[in-house]
C-alpha positions in Angstrom: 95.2 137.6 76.0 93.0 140.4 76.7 89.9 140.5 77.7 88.8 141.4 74.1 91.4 140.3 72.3 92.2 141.5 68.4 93.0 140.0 65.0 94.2 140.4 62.0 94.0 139.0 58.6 96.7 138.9 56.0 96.5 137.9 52.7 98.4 139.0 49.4 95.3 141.2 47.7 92.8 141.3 51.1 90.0 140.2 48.7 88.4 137.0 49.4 90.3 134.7 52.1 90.9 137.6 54.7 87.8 139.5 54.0 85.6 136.3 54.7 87.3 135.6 57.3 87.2 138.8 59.4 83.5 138.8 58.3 83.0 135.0 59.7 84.9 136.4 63.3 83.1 139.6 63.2 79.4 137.4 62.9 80.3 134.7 65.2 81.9 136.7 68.0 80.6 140.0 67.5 81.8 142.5 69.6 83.9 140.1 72.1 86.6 140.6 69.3 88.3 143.2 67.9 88.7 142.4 63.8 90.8 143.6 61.3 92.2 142.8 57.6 94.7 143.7 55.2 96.7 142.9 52.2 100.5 143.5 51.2 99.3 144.0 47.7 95.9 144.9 48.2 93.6 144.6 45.4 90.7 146.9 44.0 87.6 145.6 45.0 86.8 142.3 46.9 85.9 139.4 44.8 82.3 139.3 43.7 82.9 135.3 44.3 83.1 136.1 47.7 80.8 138.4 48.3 78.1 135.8 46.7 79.4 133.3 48.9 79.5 134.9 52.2 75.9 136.9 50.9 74.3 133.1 51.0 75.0 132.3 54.1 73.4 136.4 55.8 76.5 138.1 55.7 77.0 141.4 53.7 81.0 142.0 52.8 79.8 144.3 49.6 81.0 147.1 51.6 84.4 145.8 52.2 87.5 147.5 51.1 91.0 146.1 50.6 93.5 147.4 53.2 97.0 147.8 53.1 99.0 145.6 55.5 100.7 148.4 58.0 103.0 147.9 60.8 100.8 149.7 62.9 97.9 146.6 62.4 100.1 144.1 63.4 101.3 145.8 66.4 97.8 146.5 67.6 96.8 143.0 66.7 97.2 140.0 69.7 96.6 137.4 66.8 97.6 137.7 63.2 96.6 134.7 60.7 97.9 134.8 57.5 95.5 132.9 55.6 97.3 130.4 52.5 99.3 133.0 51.5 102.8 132.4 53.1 102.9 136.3 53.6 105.4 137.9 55.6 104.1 139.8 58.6 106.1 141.7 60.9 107.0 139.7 64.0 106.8 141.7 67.5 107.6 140.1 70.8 103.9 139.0 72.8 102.1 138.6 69.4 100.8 134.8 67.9 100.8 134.1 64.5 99.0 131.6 62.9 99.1 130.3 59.1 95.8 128.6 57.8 96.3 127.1 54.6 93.5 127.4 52.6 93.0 127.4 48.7 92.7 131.1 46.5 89.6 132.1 46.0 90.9 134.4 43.1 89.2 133.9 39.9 87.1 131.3 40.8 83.1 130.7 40.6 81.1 131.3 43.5 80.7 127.2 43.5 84.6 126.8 44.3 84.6 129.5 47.1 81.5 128.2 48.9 84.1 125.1 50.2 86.7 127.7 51.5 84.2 129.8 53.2 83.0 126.8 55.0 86.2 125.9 55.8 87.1 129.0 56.8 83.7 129.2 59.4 85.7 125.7 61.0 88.7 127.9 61.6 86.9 131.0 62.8 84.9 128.8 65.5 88.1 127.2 66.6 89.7 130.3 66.8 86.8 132.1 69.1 86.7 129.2 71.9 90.7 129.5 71.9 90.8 133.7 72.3 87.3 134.3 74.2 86.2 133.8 77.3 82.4 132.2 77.2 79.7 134.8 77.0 77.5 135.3 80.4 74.5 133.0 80.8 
């Protein structure tokens, strides 16, 4: 791995489960990671669900666009996590892929996101003791 190592995020419309969780890594690691996210079918706009849920806890994802899923991102990425989507990503040689299972967010009230999001900070924690070194006391 790198010494600052990248990852990318794959889901189906790159509207709630990737976007939250590039937003969790980009918060909790800030700039000792390189984050990205995109979509095979990318949708219009993130979900407002999401944006609510992730706005709750000080993080601002209004912003956020949905990507497009490009060779190009996985080849740059060291990591790629699909997240509950079963998406196909393209596989090159040296890269990991990981597959979190989590539940859609799509069409749901901020109330039903709020568990994924939390469950998705777990993930994102694990994630930056495995790719990071420790920061410098």
């Amino acid at each position: 791995m790198p010494d600052k190592p990248s990852v990318l995020f794959v889901c189906v419309h790159n509207a709630g489960r990737s976007q939250m969780a590039a937003a969790w890594l980009t918060h909790l690691a800030g700039d000792r990671v390189e984050v990205r996210s995109a979509g095979s079918n990318p949708g219009e706009n993130v979900n407002p669900a999401a944006v609510e849920a992730m706005r709750e806890v000080g993080i601002d994802i209004s912003a956020e666009v949905p990507k497009v899923l490009t060779v190009d991102a996985v080849r740059e990425s060291d990591v790629c996590i699909t997240v509950g989507c079963g998406d196909t990503c393209p596989v090159f040689p040296g890269k990991r892929y990981l597959d979190w299972q989590l539940d859609d967010p799509a069409g749901q009230g901020v109330e039903a996101v709020r568990p994924i999001r939390d469950e998705i900070k777990g993930l994102v924690e694990g994630l930056i003791k495995e790719i990071t070194p420790e920061p410098q006391s």
